[in-house]
C-alpha positions, 0 to 999 in steps of 0.5 A: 851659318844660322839661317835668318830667324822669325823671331828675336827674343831679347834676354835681359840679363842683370847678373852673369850666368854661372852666379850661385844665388842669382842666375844659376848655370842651368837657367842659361843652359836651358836655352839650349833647350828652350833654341830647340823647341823653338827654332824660329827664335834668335836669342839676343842677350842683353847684359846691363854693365860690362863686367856680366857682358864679359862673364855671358861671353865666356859663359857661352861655349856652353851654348849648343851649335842650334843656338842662335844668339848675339849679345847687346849690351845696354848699360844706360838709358841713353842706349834703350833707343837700339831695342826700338828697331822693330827686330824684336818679338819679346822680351825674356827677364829673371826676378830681381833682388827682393831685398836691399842689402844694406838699405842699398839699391842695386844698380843692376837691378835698377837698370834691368827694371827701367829696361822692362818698363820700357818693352813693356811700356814704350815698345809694348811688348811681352815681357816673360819674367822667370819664375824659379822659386817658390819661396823666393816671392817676386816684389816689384823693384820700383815699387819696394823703392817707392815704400822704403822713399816714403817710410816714415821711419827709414826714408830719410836715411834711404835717400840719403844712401841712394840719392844717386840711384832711385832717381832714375828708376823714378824717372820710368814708369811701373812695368806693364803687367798686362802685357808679362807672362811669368815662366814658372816650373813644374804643373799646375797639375800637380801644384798651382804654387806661382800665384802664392809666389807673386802674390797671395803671399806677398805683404800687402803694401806690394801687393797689386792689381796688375799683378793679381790680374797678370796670374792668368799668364803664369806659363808652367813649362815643363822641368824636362825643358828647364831642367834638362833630366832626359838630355842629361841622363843621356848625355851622362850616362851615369853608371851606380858608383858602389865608390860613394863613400857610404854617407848619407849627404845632403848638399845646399846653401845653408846660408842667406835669407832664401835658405834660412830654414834649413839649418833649423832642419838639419838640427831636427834631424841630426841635433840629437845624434843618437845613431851616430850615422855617417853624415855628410852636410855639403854647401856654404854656412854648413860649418856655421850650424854648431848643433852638427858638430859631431865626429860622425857628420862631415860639414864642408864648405863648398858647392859646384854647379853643372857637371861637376855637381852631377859628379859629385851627387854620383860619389853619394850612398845617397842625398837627402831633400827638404827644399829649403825648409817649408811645411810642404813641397810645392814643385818638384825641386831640381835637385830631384832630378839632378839625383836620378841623373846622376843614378843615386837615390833621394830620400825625403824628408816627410815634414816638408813632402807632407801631401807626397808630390815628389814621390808616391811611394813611402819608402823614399820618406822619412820623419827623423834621424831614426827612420832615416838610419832604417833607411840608411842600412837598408842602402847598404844592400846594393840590390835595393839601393839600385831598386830605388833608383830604378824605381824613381826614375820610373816615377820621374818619368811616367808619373810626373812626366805626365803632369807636365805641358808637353812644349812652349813656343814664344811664337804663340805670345809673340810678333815676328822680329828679324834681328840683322845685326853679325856678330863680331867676335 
């Protein structure tokens, strides 16, 4: 039996957890994390359709006994009614859609958004939006409605498309940036990406004032809250499989416009095949780049998420990384972390590490496929294919361990709210 919390965090959920592009396993288990450092906080989810009700449900076996959570679902205006009790102390939501898939508004969106305009707004609480990506640019969803309603060249088809949805998103007003706070990964000791994110890249006709005003609520907390490397290096325990395969692998979408780079890098470096080194290209679309169609390189279509993912990197002589494709890194990605968990070694391509934020050392670098086959053969000899595991945990862990904020507690944004409502189930 939990005992009565001080604080009560409603999570707005607009997709289910476990998704491979919009909510991934680790964001909902980092609440296990995030119920650990905070523990005055009651989490209470918030799924917007039944169906994301049903899936967090299941998904929540792989909360631990410290958290403490219900589930709330709001599916319709009509319901927003039960977030105005007074039990709750603020609101936690993920970046939405950017885009409109085939000219189509997303119900989910739509409705997680009209849910944080009125937190925001109506209840005037803080609103804190996470911030994973930095290639993923965050553009207010109302807003993006507004410009393609009124183009000149597609609004009339839009509304024709959407004449059922925009109305209600219409209907509630611009979420109140004043009060959100943004929840982004990393340091800025190390690199100040999220404002590049939320709106020095953003195109014009979405940037916007509050927006530019509400940087200086950009929270960075740290990767080992979000990411977990210590609790899973501990947890896991991984030992240095010499089973691995002896292939050099890298694993990712390679498909969708968050990934549109990365087929084009893989082309750079692996195109022209002169080596012909073992290769591994894992992760959905990879059977689609014809430019890695060689009897040396193995493309399969897959992905895991969690352990399974962990288990497979183990299995590896080692993965290469170049984020999804930008000149230069600007966080490090968790995929870094997920290699030292899993005791195999990461090799990164300098093109798109150019300023070394990942790791100081050149050894871990390389330019193209002939510095990265030096870098093969030298993984053959397990004593330096250990030395560099040993040493990037190393730098994990002291070097940019230190760059980062050491905790976050919602109590310093947030007012006492004390949910009463047991579970049922």
């Amino acid at each position: 039996m939990q005992k009565e919390k001080r604080y009560t965090i409603g999570v707005i959920l607009y997709s289910s957890p476990g998704t491979k592009t919009s909510i991934l396993l680790s964001e909902f288990l980092f609440f296990n994390k995030l119920a650990e450092i905070n523990p005055q906080v009651k989490f209470v989810f918030i799924p917007v359709t039944k169906m994301i009700e049903g899936k967090t449900l299941k998904a929540t076996h792989l909360l631990e006994d410290h958290v403490d959570w219900e589930i709330l679902r709001i599916d319709h205006p009509t319901k927003f009614h039960k977030l105005d009790n007074g039990q709750f102390s603020g609101f936690f939501t993920y970046m939405l859609r950017n885009n409109f898939f085939g000219g189509a508004i997303d119900p989910r969106c739509r409705t997680s958004y009209c849910i944080s305009s009125y937190v925001t707004n109506e209840l005037d609480l803080p609103l804190f939006i996470r911030t994973p990506d930095s290639e993923y640019l965050y553009q207010d969803y109302r807003q993006m409605i507004m410009d393609r309603l009124y183009s000149k060249t597609s609004g009339a088809k839009f509304k024709e498309v959407n004449r059922e949805l925009y109305p209600m998103i219409m209907a509630w007003g611009r979420i109140k940036y004043e009060n959100v706070y943004w929840i982004a990964n990393g340091s800025d000791q190390i690199y100040d990406w999220a404002p590049d994110v939320l709106y020095n890249e953003v195109g014009d006709t979405l940037k916007a004032d509050d927006i530019k005003e509400s940087l200086d609520r950009v929270l960075y907390v740290s990767d080992d809250i979000l990411f977990g490397y210590h609790e899973y290096k501990e947890k896991y325990d991984y030992e240095v499989n010499q089973n691995h395969g002896n292939k050099i692998c890298f694993a990712g979408f390679l498909k969708g416009s968050v990934a549109e780079k990365r087929p084009k890098i893989l082309k750079e470096i692996f195109g022209k095949n002169k080596t012909k080194m073992p290769v591994r290209i894992f992760g959905p679309g990879s059977k689609d780049i014809k430019a890695l169609d060689h009897p040396n390189i193995e493309c399969i279509e897959d992905s895991f998420q969690g352990k399974d993912y962990l288990d497979f990197l183990n299995s590896q002589l080692a993965m290469i990384h170049f984020g999804k494709g930008k000149d230069n890194y600007s966080y490090i990605a968790k995929s870094i972390y997920d290699c030292a968990i899993a005791n195999v070694p990461s090799l990164i391509y300098l093109p798109c590490d150019q300023n070394k934020i990942i790791f100081g050392d050149h050894r871990f670098y390389f330019s193209n496929e002939e510095e990265l086959f030096s870098l093969y053969n030298q993984l053959q000899d397990l004593d330096v294919r250990e030395s560099f595991i040993r040493d990037q945990r190393e730098w994990i862990e002291n070097t940019i361990s230190n760059k980062m904020y050491p905790n976050f507690t919602f109590a310093d944004y947030c007012k006492e709210g004390i949910y009463n409502t047991t579970k049922l189930f």
